[in-house]
C-alpha positions in Angstrom: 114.6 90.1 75.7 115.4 86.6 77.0 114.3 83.1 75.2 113.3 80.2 77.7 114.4 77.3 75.8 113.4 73.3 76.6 111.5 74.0 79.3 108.8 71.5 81.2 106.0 74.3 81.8 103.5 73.9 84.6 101.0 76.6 83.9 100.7 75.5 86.8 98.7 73.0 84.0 101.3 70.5 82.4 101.8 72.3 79.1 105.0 69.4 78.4 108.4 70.9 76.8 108.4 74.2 75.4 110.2 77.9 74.6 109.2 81.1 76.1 110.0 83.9 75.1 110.2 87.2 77.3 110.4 91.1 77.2 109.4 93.5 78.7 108.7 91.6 81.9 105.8 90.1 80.3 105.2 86.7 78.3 105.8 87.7 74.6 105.3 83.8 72.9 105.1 79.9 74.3 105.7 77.8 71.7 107.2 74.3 70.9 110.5 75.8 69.2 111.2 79.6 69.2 114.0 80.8 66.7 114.8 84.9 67.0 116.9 85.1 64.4 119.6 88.1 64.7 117.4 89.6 67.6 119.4 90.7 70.6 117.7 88.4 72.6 119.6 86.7 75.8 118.8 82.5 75.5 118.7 80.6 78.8 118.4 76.5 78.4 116.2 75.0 81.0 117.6 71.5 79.9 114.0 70.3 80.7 113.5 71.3 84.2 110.5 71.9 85.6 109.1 75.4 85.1 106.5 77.0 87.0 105.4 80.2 88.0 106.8 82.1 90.8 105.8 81.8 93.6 103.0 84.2 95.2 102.6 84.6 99.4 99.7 86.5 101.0 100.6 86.8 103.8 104.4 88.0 105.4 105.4 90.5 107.7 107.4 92.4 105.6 108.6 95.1 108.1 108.4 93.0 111.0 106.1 91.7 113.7 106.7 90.0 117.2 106.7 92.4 120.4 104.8 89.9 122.6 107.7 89.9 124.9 108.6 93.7 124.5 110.4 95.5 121.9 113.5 93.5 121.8 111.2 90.5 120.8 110.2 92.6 118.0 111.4 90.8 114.3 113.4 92.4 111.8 112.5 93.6 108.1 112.4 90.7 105.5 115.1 91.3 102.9 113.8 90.9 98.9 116.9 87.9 98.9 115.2 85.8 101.4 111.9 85.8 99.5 113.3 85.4 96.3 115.3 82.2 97.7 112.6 80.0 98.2 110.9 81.2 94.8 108.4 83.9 96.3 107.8 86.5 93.2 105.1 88.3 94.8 104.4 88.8 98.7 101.7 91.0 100.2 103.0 92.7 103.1 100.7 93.3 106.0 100.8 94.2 110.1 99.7 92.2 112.8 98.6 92.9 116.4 101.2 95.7 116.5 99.7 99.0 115.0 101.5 101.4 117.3 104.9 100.8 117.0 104.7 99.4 113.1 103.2 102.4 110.4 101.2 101.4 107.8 103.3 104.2 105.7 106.4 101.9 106.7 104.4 99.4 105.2 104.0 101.4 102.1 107.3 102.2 101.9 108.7 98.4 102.2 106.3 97.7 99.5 107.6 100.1 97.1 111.3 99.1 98.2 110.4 95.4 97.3 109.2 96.8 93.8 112.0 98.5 93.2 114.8 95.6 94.2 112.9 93.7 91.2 109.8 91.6 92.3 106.4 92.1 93.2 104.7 93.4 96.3 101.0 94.5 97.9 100.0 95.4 100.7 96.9 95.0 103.0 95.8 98.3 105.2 94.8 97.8 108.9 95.8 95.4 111.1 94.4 92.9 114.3 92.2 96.0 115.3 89.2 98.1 113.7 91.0 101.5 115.1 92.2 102.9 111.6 95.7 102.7 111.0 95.2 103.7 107.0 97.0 106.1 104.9 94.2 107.8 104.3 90.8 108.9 105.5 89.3 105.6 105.2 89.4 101.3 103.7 87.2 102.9 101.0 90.1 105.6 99.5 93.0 103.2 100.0 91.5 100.9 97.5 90.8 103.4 95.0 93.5 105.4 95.2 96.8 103.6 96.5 97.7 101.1 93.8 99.1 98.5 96.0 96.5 98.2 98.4 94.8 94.9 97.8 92.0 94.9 100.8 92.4 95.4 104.9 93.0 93.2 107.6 91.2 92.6 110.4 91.2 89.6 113.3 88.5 87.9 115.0 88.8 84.9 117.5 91.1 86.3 119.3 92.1 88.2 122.7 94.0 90.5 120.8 91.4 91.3 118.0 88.8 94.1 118.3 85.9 91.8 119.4 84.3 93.6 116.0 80.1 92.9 115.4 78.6 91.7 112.2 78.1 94.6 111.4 81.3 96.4 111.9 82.4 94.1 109.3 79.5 94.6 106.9 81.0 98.0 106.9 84.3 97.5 106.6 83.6 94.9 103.9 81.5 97.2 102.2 84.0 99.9 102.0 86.6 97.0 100.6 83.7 96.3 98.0 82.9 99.6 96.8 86.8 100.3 96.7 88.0 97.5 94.5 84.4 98.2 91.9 86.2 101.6 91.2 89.7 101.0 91.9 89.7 97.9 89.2 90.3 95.7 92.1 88.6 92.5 93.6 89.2 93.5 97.4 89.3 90.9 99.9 89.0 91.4 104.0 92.3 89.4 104.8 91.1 88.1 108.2 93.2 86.7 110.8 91.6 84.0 113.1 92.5 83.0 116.9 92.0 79.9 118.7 88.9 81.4 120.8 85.9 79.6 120.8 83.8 81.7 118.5 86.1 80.3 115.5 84.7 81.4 112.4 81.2 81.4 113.3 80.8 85.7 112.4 82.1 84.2 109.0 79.3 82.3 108.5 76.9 85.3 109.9 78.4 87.6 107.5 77.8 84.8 104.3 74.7 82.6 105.4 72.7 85.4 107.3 73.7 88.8 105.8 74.5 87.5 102.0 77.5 88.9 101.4 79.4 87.2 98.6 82.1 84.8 100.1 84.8 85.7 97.6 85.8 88.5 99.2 85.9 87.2 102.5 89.8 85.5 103.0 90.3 84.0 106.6 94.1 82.7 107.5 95.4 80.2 109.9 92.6 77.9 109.3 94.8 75.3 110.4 95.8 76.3 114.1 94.0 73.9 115.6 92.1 70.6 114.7 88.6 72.4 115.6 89.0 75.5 113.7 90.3 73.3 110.9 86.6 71.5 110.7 84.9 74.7 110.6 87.0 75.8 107.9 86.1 72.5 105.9 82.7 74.1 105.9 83.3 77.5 105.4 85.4 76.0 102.1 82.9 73.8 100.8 80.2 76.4 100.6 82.4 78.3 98.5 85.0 80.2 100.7 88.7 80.0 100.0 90.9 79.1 103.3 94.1 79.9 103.7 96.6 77.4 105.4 100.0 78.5 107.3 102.8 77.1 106.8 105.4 79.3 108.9 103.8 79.1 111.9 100.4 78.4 113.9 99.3 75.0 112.7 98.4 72.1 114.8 99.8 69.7 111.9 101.7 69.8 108.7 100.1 71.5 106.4 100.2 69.4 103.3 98.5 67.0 106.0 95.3 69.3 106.1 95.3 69.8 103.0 94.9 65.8 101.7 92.5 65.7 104.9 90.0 68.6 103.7 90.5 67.0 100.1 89.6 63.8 101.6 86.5 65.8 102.7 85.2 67.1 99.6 87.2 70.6 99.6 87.9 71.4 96.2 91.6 72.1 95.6 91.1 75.4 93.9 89.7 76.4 97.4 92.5 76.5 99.5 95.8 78.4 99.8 99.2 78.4 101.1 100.3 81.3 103.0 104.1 81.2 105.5 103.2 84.1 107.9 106.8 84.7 107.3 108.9 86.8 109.8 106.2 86.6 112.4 107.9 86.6 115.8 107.9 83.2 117.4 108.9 81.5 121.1 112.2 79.4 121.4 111.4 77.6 124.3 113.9 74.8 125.9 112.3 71.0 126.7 111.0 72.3 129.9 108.9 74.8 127.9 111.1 78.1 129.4 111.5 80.8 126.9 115.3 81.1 125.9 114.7 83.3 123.2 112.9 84.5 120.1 113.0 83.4 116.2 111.6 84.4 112.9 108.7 82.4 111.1 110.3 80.8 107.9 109.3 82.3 104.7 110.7 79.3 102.9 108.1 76.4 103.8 104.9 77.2 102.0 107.4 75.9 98.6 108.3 73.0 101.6 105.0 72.1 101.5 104.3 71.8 98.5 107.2 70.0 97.6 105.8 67.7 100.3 102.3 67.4 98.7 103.8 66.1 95.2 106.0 63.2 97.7 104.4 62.2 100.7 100.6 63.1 99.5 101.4 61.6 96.2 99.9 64.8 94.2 100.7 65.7 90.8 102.8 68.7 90.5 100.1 70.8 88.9 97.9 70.2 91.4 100.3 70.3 94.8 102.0 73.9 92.9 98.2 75.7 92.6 98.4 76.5 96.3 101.0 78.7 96.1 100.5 80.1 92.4 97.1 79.9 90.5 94.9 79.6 93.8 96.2 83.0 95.7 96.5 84.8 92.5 92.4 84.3 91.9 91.9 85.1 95.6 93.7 88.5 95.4 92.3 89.0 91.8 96.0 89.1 90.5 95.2 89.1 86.7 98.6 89.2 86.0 100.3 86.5 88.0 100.1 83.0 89.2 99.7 81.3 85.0 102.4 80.7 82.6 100.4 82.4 79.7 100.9 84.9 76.7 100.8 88.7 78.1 101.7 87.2 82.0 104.3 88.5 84.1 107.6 86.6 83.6 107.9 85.0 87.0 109.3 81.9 87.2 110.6 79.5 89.2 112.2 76.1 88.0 113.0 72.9 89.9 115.1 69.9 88.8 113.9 66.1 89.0 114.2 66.1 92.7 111.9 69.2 93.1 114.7 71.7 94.2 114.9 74.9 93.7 117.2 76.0 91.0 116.7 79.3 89.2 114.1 82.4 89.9 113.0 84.5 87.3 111.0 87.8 88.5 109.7 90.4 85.7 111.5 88.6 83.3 114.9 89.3 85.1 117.4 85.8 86.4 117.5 86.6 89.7 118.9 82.7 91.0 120.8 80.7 88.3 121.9 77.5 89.7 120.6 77.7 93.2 122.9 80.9 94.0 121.6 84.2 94.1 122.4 86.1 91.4 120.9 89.6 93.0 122.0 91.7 96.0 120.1 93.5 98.7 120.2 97.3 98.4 121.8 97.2 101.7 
């Protein structure tokens, strides 16, 4: 067991100074002062630092993407250390245009190897393409039978994508609807969006025309360009939640977009923060010559936020949803994303300046004083 004491929670509400107390991985008691007595219980003292919860990101390549520029242009595997050193708790690992030389077993596996190293980790099935590249037979089985599956991924907008028809994704949506009803699951189509002209307007087919309920419909890198950034502005403020990338494909900062769509009318609890972390990416000199390749950060959607709470002047409860409450309703996470009682014990805590100092991840210190306090398997 392990007692939180003096602790400044963000639920991510602003719950003021209180203990926690933890076993079990889970949230056993919050309260004002916790004593236990002659229990064999481990006491950490936040010494009033901000705690939140850990940090949650939908969307990283966990075994690698890239290839655009043939297979040595392919990225690496992410390691559990790098996540866990910018305060991600829980990632859901996914593929991207690449379903040849990627499995979605590998996927699998990485996703159980995550587990195991001590945090969190889900999966989506498919990938930019409606050829199957499941596990099983179909979306349908994946959700009801693989526990980590949390929906499929699919792109549209895009020269790489499938070109897919309303109603190849009235079916695939479908099967993601049916799934999560009898898999205990909310099931989302995880949908990946190009700069072509279309944008999202299939989105609005699939809502507006067809009637399928919004909530299950997740499109990412709303913020690639200026244009698709409008559209998603409507797509939000009829009820959809957008998801905004940090890592990579964005046209401005994305704390930017997000005090512009809130300047727009788009709820907060409507939009997400997602890196697209270890996505393969140009280095290209002044001249714009390739010279070589790099990895999308996985570090920048807690960069972001930090930036919401000093440059957009939002309060921390609000600026910290986006990467804790708000994905955790849009994958249906019951479990994460809330400082509450029966929670997972993921936390991360920041001091006065808003840095990162200490990561808690099933109830287990995994930073302590900025330093990792875990090692890779290998």
């Amino acid at each position: 067991m392990l007692l939180i004491k003096n602790a400044h929670l963000y639920s991510p509400e602003d719950l003021g100074r209180n203990d926690i107390l933890v076993g079990g991985g889970k949230i056993l008691s919050i309260e004002k002062r916790i004593e236990v007595g002659s229990f064999n219980t481990k006491v950490w003292d936040a010494k009033g630092k901000v705690l939140l919860p850990g940090f949650i990101d939908q969307h990283v390549h966990i075994i690698g993407a890239g290839g655009k520029h043939g297979f040595s242009s392919m990225t690496p595997e992410v390691k559990m250390t790098e996540l866990i050193s910018c305060g991600t708790t829980t990632v859901v690992g996914l593929l991207g245009t690449d379903g040849s030389t990627r499995s979605i077993k590998s996927l699998y596996a990485k996703t159980k190897s995550l587990d195991s190293e001590g945090m969190t980790a889900y999966m989506y099935t498919g990938y930019y393409g409606l050829e199957p590249t499941h596990i099983m037979d179909n979306v349908q089985n994946e959700m009801i039978f693989i526990d980590k599956v949390l929906g499929c991924k699919v792109a549209i907008s895009d020269i790489r994508s499938s070109y897919p028809t309303d109603l190849e994704l009235l079916r695939l949506l479908r099967q993601i609807k049916v799934g999560g009803m009898v898999g205990e699951k909310k099931g989302i189509l995880h949908i990946h969006l190009g700069n072509q002209p279309s944008k999202m307007d299939i989105l609005f087919r699939l809502v507006e025309k067809h009637h399928f309920p919004i909530e299950h419909i997740s499109p990412t890198h709303v913020g690639r360009t200026k244009e698709l950034f409008e559209e998603a502005i409507k797509f939000a403020k009829i009820g959809g939640r957008i998801d905004i990338t940090t890592g990579a494909s964005k046209y401005t900062e994305p704390y930017d977009s997000v005090l512009y769509a809130l300047s727009k009318g788009v709820p907060l609890d409507n939009m997400t923060f997602s890196s697209d972390g270890n996505a393969g990416l140009e280095r290209l000199d002044e001249n714009g010559n390739l010279i070589g390749f790099r990895k999308a950060p996985v570090s920048e959607n807690f960069n972001q936020a930090v930036a919401l709470v000093k440059r957009g002047k939002l309060p921390i409860a609000d600026a910290f949803k986006l990467i804790t409450l708000n994905p955790a309703n849009n994958l249906g996470l019951k479990t994460k994303g809330q400082i509450k009682l029966g929670m997972d014990a993921d936390f991360c805590c920041l001091n006065k300046e808003l840095e990162l100092c200490d990561v808690f991840a099933k109830g287990k210190h995994m930073m302590g004083n900025s330093e990792l306090l875990v090692k890779d398997n290998f």
